[in-house]
C-alpha positions in Angstrom: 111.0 66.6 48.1 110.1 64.6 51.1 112.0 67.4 53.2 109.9 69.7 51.4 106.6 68.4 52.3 107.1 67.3 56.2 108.1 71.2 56.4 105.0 72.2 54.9 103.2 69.5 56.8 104.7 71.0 60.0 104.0 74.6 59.1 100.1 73.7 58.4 100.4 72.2 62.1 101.9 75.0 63.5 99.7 77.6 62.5 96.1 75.4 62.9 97.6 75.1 66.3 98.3 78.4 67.4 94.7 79.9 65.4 92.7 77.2 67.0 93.6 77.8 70.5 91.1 79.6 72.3 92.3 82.5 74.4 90.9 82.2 78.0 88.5 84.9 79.4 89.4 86.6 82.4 87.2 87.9 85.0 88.0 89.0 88.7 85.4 89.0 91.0 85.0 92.8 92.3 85.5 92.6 96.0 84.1 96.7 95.9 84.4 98.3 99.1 81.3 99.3 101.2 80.8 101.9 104.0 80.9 100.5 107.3 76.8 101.7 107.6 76.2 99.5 104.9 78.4 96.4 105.8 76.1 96.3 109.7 73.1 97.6 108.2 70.3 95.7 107.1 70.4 95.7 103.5 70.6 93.6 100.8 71.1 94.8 97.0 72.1 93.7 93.8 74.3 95.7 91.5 73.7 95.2 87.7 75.9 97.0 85.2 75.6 96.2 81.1 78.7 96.7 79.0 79.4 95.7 75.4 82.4 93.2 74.4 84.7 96.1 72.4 87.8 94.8 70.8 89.7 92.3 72.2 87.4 91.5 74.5 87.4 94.4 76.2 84.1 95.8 78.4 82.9 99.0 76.9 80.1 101.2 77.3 79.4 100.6 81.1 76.2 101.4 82.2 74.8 101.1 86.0 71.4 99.8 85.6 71.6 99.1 89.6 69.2 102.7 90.5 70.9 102.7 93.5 72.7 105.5 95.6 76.3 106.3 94.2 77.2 105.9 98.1 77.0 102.1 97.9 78.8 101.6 94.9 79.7 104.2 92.4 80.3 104.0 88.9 83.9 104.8 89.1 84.8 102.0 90.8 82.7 99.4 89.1 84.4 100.7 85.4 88.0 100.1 87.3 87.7 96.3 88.0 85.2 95.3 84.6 87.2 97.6 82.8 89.6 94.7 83.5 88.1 91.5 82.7 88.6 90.2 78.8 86.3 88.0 77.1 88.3 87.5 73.5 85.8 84.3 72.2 82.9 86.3 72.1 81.6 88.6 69.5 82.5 92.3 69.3 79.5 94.6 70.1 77.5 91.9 72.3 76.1 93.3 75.1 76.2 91.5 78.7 75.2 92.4 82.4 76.8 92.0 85.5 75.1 91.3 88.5 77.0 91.3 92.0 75.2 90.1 95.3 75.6 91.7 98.1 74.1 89.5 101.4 73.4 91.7 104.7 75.7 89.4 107.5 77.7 87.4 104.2 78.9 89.9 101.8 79.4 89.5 98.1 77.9 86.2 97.5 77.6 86.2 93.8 78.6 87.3 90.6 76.3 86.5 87.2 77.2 87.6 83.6 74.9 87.0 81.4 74.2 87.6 77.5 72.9 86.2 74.2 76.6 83.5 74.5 77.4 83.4 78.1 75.2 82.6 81.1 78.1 81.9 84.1 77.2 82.4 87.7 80.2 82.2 90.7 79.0 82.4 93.9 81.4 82.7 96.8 81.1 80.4 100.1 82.7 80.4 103.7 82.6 82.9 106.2 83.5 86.0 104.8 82.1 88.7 107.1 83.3 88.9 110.9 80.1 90.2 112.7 78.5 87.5 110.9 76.8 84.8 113.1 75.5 82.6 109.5 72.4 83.2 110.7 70.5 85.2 107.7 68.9 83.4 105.4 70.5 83.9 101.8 68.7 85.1 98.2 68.6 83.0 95.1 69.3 84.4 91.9 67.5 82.0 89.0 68.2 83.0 85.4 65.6 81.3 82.7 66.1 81.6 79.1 63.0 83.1 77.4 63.7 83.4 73.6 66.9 85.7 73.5 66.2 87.6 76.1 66.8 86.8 80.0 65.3 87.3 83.3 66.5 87.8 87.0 63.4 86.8 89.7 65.1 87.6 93.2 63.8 85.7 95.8 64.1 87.4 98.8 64.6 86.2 102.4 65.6 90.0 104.2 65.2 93.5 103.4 66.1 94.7 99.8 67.3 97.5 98.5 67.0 99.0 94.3 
């Protein structure tokens, strides 16, 4: 009987353990190739994409909300790299947005997801772009929580692009 029960005991364990694990999200920062004109021009821009969370995580339903040329970036190659990233905690059919930084003299500088249960910001550091002389002054991206919804203000130090 006591056999009986520390089996049981360890089976109750066992499964608790593997269901209440969370599973990690995975995201990879898009490093998306630019045209050399771009990389020494002047500009500055923002890409923003929104996707929903589809099952298992997965991003579905990309759409560029960025208004920009498809020259820069195009929608092709933004749907290969978040077509990757898995985010298996939150709920299915939530919808999030992207936004990746791109600094004139830096290079990506930032990534921000944000949604009604994330709000995560990475920004990259170090010298990233040879003809860069860390001169430039960078932008800030401030997210504020208002209610459910959310709001970008870009302040801007250098010519922008949208």
């Amino acid at each position: 009987m006591k056999i009986v029960f520390s089996i049981l005991i360890l089976m109750l364990f066992t499964i608790l353990n593997i269901y209440g694990q969370k599973k990690a999200t995975e995201i990879t920062f898009c490093q998306f190739p630019l045209s050399q004109n771009l990389k020494e021009g002047n500009v500055s821009f923002t890409l923003r994409y929104r996707f929903k969370v589809g099952e298992g995580g997965k991003p579905v339903q990309l759409v560029d909300l960025s208004k920009l040329p498809a020259s820069y970036v195009s929608k092709e190659q933004a749907e290969k790299c978040i077509s990757n990233w898995r985010f298996p905690d939150l709920t299915p059919d939530l919808s999030l947005v992207a936004f990746f930084r791109w600094e004139h003299g830096k290079g990506w500088t930032k990534l921000s997801i944000i949604g009604k249960e994330v709000n995560q910001t990475i920004e990259l550091s170090g010298e990233r772009c040879p003809y860069s002389n860390g001169e430039i002054g960078s932008a800030n991206i401030e997210i504020e929580t208002i209610g459910l919804s959310k709001i970008v203000e870009h302040k801007k130090s250098n010519k922008e692009v949208f």
